[in-house]
N, C-alpha and C positions, 0 to 999 in steps of 0.2 A: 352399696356399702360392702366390706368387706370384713374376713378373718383375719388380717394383716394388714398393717399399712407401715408404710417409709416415713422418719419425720426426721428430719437432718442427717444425721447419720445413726442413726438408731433403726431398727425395724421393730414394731411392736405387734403384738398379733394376740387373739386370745390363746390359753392351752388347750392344747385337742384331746390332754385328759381331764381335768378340769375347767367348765366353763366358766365359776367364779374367779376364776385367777388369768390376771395378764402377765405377758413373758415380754422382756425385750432382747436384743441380741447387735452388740455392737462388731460382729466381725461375717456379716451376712448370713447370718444363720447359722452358721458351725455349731454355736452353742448358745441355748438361753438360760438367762436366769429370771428369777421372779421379779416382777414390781408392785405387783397387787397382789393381792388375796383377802375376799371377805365376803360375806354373806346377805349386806346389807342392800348390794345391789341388784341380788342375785344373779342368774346363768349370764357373762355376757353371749351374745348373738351377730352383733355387728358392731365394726367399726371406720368411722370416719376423721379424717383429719381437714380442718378448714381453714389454717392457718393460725387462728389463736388457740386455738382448745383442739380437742377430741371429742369426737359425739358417739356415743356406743347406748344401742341397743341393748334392751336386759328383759330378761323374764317380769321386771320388777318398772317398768318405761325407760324413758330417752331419760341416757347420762352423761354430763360432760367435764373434765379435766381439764387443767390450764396447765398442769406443773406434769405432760407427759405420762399421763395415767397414775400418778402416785396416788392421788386422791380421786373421787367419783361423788360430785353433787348432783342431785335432781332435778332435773329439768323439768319446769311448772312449763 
C-alpha cells in the first residue's frame, strides 16, 4: 500500500501534515485540497485502490470508501 494512489483522474494521497485528513489533486499535484477530515477513523497510514472502493489503513483498522474517500466505513 501506499501514501498516494491515482484513481481516474484524480490523485489522492493522505496529508503529510495531517494524518486524519485526505487530499485530492486534479492537476497532478500542483495543488491539493481537502476531501476528508475527521477523527473517527483516526491517523490514516495506507492507501489502496481495487477498483470499487479504497482500503486505507488507520490507527483505528482497515477502512474503506466507495464515493472516492468522501466517506470511511469500517471494515468488520
Amino acid at each position: 500500500m501506499s501514501q498516494m494512489i491515482k484513481t481516474g483522474k484524480e490523485l489522492i494521497r493522505i496529508s503529510p501534515k495531517q494524518q486524519n485528513k485526505i487530499e485530492y489533486s486534479t492537476n497532478d499535484g500542483r495543488s491539493w485540497m481537502t476531501r476528508y477530515s475527521g477523527s473517527s477513523t483516526g491517523d490514516f497510514q495506507d492507501l489502496t485502490e481495487n477498483g470499487k472502493e479504497i482500503l486505507a489503513t488507520t490507527s483505528k483498522g482497515l477502512y474503506y470508501s466507495t464515493n472516492g474517500g468522501r466517506s470511511w466505513m469500517k471494515r468488520s
